[in-house]
PyMOL commands that place a pseudoatom at each C-alpha (Angstrom):
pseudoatom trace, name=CA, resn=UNK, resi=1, chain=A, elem=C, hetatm=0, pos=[-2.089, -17.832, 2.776]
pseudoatom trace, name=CA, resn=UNK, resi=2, chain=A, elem=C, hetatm=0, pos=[-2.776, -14.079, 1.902]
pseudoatom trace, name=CA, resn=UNK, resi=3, chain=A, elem=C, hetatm=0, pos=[-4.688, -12.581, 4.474]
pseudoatom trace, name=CA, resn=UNK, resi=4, chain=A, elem=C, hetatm=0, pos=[-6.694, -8.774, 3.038]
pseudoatom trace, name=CA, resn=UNK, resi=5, chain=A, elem=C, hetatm=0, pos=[-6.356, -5.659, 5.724]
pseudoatom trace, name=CA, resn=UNK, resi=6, chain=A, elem=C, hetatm=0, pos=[-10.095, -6.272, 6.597]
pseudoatom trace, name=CA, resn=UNK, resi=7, chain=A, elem=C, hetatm=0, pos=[-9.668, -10.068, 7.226]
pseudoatom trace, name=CA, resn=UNK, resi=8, chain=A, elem=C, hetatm=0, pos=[-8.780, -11.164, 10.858]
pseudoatom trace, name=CA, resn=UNK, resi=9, chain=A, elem=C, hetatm=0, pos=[-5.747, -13.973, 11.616]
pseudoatom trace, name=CA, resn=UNK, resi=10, chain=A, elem=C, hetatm=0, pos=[-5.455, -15.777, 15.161]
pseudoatom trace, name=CA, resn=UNK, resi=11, chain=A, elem=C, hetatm=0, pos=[-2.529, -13.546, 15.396]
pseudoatom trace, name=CA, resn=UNK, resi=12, chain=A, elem=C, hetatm=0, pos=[-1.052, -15.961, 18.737]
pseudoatom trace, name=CA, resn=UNK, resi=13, chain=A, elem=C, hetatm=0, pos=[-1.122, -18.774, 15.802]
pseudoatom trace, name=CA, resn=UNK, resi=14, chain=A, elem=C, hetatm=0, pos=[0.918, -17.126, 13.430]
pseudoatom trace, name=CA, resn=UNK, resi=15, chain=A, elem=C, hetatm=0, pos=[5.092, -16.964, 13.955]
pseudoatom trace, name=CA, resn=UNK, resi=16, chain=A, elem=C, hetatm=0, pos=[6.772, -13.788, 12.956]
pseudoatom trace, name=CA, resn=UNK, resi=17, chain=A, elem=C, hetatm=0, pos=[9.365, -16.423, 10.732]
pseudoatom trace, name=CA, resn=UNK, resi=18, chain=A, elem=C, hetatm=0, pos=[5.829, -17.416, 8.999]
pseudoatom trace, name=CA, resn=UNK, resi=19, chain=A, elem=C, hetatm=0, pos=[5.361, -14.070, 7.431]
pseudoatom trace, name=CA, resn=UNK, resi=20, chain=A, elem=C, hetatm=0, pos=[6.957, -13.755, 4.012]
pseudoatom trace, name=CA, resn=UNK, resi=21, chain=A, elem=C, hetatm=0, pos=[5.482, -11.029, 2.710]
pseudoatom trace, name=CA, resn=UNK, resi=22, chain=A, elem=C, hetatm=0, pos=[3.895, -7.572, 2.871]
pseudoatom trace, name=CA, resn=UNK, resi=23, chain=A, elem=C, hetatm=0, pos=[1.969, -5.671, 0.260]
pseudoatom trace, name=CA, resn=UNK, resi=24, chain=A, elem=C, hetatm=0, pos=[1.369, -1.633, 0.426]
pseudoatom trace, name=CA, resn=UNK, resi=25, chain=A, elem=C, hetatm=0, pos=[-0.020, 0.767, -1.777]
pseudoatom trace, name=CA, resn=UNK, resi=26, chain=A, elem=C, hetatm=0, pos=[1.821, 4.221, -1.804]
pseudoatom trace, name=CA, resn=UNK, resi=27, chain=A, elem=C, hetatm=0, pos=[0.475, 7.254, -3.282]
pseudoatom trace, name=CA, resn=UNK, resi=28, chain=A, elem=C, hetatm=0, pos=[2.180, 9.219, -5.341]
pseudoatom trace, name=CA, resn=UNK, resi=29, chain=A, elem=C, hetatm=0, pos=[1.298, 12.438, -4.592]
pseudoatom trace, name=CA, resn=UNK, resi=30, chain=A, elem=C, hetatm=0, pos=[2.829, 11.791, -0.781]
pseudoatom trace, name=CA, resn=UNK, resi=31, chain=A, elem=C, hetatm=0, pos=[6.652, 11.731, -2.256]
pseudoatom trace, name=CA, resn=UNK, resi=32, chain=A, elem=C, hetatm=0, pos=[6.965, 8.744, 0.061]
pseudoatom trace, name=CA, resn=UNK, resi=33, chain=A, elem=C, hetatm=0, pos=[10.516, 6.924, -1.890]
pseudoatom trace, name=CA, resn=UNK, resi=34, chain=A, elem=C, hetatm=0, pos=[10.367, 3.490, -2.376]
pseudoatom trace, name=CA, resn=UNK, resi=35, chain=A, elem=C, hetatm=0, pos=[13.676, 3.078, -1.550]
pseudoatom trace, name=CA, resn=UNK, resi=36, chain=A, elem=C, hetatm=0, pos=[13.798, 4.551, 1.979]
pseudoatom trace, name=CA, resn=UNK, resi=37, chain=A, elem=C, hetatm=0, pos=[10.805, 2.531, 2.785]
pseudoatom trace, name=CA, resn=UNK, resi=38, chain=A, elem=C, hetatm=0, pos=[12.141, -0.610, 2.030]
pseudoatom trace, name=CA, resn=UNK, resi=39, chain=A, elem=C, hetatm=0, pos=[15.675, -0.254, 4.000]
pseudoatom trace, name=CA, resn=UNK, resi=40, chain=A, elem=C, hetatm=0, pos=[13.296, 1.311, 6.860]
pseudoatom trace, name=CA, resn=UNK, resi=41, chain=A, elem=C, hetatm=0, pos=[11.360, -2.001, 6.156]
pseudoatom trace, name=CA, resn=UNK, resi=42, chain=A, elem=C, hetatm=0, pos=[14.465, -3.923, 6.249]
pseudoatom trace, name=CA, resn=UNK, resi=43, chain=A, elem=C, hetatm=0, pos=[15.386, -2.405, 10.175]
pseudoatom trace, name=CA, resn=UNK, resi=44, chain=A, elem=C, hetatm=0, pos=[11.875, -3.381, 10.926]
pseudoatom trace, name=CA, resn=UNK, resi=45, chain=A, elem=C, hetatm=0, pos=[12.931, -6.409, 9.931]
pseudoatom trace, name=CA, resn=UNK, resi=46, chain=A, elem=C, hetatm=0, pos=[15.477, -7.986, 11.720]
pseudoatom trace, name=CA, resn=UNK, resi=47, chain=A, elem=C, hetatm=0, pos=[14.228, -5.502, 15.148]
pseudoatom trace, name=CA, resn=UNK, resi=48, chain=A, elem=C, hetatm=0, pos=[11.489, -7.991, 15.095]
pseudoatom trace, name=CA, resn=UNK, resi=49, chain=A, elem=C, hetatm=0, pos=[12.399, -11.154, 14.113]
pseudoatom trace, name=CA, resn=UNK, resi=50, chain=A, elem=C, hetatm=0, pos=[10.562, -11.334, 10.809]
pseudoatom trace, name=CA, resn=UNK, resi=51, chain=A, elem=C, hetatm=0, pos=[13.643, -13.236, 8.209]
pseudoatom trace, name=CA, resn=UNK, resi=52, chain=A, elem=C, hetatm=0, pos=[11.581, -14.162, 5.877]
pseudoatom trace, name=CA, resn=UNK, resi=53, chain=A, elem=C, hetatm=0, pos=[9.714, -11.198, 5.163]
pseudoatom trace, name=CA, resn=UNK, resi=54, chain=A, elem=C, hetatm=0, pos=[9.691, -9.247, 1.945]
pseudoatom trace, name=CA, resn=UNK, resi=55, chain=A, elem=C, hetatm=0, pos=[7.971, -5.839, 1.056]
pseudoatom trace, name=CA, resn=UNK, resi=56, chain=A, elem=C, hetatm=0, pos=[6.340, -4.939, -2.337]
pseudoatom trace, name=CA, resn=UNK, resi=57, chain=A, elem=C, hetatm=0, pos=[5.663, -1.643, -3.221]
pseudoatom trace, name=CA, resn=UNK, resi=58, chain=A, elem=C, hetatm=0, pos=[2.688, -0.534, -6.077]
pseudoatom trace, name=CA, resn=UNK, resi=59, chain=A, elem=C, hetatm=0, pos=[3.110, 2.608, -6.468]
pseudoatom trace, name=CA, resn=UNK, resi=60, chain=A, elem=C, hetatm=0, pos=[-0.662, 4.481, -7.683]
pseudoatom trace, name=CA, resn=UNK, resi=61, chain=A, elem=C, hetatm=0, pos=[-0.376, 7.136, -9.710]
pseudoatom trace, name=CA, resn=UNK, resi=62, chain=A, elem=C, hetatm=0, pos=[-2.632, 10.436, -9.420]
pseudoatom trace, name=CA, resn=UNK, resi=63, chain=A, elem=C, hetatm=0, pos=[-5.884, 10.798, -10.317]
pseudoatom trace, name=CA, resn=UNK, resi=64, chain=A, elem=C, hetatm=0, pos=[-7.999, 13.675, -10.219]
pseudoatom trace, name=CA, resn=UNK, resi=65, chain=A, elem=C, hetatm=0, pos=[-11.841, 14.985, -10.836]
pseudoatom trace, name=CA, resn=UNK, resi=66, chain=A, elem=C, hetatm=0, pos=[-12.651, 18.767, -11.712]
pseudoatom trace, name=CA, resn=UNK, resi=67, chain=A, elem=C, hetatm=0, pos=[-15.470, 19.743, -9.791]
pseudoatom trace, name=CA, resn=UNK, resi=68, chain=A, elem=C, hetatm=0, pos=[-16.245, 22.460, -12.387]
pseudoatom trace, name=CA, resn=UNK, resi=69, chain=A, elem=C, hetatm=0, pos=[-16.208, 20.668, -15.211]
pseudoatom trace, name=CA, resn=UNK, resi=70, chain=A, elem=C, hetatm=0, pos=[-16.525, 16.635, -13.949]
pseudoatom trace, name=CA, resn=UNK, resi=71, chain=A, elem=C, hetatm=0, pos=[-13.263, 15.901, -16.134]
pseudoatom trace, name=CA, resn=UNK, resi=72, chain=A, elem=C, hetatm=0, pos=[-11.338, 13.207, -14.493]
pseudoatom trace, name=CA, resn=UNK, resi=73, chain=A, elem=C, hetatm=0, pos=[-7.576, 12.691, -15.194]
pseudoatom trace, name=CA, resn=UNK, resi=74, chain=A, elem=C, hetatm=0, pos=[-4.089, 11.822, -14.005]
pseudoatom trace, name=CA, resn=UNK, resi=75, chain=A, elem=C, hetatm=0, pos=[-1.522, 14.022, -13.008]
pseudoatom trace, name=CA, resn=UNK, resi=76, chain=A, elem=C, hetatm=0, pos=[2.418, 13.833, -13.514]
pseudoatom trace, name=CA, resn=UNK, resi=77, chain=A, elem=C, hetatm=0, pos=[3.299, 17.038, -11.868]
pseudoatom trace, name=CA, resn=UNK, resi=78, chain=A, elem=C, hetatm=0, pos=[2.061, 18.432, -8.432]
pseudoatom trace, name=CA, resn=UNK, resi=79, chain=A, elem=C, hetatm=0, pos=[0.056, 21.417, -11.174]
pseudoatom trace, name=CA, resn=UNK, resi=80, chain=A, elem=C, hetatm=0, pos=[-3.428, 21.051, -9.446]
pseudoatom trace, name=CA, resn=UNK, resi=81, chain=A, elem=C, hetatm=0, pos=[-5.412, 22.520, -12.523]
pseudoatom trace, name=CA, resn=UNK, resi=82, chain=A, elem=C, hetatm=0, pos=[-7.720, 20.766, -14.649]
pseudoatom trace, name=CA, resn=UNK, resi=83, chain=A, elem=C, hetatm=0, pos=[-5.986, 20.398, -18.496]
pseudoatom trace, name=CA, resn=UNK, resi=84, chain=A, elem=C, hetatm=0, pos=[-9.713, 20.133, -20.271]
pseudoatom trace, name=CA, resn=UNK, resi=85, chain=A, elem=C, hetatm=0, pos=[-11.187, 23.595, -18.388]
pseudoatom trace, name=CA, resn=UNK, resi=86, chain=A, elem=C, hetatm=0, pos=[-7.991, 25.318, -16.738]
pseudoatom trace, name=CA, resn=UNK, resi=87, chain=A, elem=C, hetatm=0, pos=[-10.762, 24.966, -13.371]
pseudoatom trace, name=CA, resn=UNK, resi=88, chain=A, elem=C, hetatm=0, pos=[-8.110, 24.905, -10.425]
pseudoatom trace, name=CA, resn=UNK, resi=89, chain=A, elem=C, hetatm=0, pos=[-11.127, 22.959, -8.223]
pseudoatom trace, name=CA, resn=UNK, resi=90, chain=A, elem=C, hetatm=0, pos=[-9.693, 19.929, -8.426]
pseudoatom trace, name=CA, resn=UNK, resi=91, chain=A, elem=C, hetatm=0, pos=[-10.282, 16.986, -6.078]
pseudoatom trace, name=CA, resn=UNK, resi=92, chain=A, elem=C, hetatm=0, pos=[-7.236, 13.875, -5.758]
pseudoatom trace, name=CA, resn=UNK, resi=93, chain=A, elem=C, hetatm=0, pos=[-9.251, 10.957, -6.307]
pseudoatom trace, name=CA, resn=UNK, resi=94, chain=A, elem=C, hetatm=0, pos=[-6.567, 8.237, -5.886]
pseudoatom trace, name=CA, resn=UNK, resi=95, chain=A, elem=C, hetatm=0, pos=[-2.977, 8.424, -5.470]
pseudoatom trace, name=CA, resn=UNK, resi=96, chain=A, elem=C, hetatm=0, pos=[-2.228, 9.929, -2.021]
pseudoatom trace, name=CA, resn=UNK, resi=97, chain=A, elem=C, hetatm=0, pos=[-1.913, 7.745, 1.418]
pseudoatom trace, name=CA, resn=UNK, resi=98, chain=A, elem=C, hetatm=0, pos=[-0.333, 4.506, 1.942]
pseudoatom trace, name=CA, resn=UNK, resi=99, chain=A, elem=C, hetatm=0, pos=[-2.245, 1.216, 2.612]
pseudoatom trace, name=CA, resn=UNK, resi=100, chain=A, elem=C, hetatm=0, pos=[-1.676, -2.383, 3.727]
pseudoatom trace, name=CA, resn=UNK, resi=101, chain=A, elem=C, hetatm=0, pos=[-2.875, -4.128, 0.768]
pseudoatom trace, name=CA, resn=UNK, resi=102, chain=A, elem=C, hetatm=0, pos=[-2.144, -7.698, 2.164]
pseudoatom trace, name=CA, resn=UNK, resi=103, chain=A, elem=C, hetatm=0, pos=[-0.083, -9.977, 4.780]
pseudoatom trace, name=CA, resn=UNK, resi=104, chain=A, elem=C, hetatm=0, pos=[1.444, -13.305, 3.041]
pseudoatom trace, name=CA, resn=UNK, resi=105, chain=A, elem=C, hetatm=0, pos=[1.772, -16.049, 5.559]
pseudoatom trace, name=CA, resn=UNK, resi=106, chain=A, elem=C, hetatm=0, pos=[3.631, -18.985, 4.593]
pseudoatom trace, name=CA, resn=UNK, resi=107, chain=A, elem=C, hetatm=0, pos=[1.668, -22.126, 4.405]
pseudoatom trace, name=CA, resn=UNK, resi=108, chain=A, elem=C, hetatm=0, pos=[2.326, -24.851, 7.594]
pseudoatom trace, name=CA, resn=UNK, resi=109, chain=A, elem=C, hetatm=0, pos=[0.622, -27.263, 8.991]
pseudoatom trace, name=CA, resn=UNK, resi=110, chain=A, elem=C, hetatm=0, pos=[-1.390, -24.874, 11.065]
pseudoatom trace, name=CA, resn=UNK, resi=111, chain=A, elem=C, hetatm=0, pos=[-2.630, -23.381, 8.071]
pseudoatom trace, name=CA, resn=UNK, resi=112, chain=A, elem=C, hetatm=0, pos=[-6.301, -24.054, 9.039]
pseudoatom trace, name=CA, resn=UNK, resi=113, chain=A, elem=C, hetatm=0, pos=[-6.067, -21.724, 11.954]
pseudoatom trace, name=CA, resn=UNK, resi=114, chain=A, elem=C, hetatm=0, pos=[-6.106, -18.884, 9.568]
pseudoatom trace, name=CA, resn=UNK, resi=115, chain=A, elem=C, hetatm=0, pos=[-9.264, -18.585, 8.116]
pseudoatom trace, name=CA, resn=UNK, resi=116, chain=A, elem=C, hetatm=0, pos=[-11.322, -15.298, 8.496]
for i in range(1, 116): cmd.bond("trace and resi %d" % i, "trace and resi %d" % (i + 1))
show_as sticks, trace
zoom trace
C-alpha cells in the first residue's frame, strides 16, 4: 500500500517492520547529497526499528521564471540570471526543498485498516 503525504494511515495499525519504503523529493538547488542522506537514513533506520525500510531519492532539477521577461528555464549552475534577457529577477520555480513524496507499507492481512 502507498500511502501520499496528504493521505492519513491508522498509524497504531501499522508496524515499523511493515514499512518498506520511503519516497522524497530533493531539490537541487539545496546541495542536500544523496549519499549523506541515505547513510543518515540508514541510522534512522535501525534507531527505530524500521529493517525493512528503503529510501529513494528523485532528485528535481532547477527551474526558473524571469519576471522581466516571463522566460522560464532550468538552471545547471547556481548563475541566477535569465539566458534569453540577461534580467537577474529571477524566481526558482521548482527545485529547492525536500518533500515526502510517499510511505510504502507492505501489504498484510490488516491491509484494510489503511485506507484514507
Amino acid at each position: 500500500m502507498r500511502v501520499a503525504p496528504n493521505q492519513r494511515v491508522a498509524s497504531s495499525n501499522v508496524r515499523p517492520e511493515e514499512v518498506t519504503n520511503v519516497a522524497l523529493r530533493v531539490g537541487q538547488l539545496d546541495a542536500v547529497m544523496p549519499e549523506a542522506l541515505s547513510e543518515m537514513f540508514n541510522l534512522y533506520r535501525s534507531n527505530f526499528n524500521l529493517p525493512n525500510a528503503q529510501l529513494t531519492i528523485e532528485e528535481e532539477a532547477v527551474s526558473c521564471r524571469c519576471k522581466d521577461c516571463d522566460a522560464q528555464f532550468s538552471l545547471d549552475t547556481p548563475v541566477f540570471v535569465c539566458p534569453h534577457c540577461f534580467g537577474c529577477r529571477v524566481q526558482v520555480m521548482r527545485g529547492r526543498g525536500i518533500t515526502l513524496m510517499e510511505i510504502t507499507i507492505s501489504e498484510t492481512e490488516h491491509e484494510d485498516t489503511y485506507h484514507s
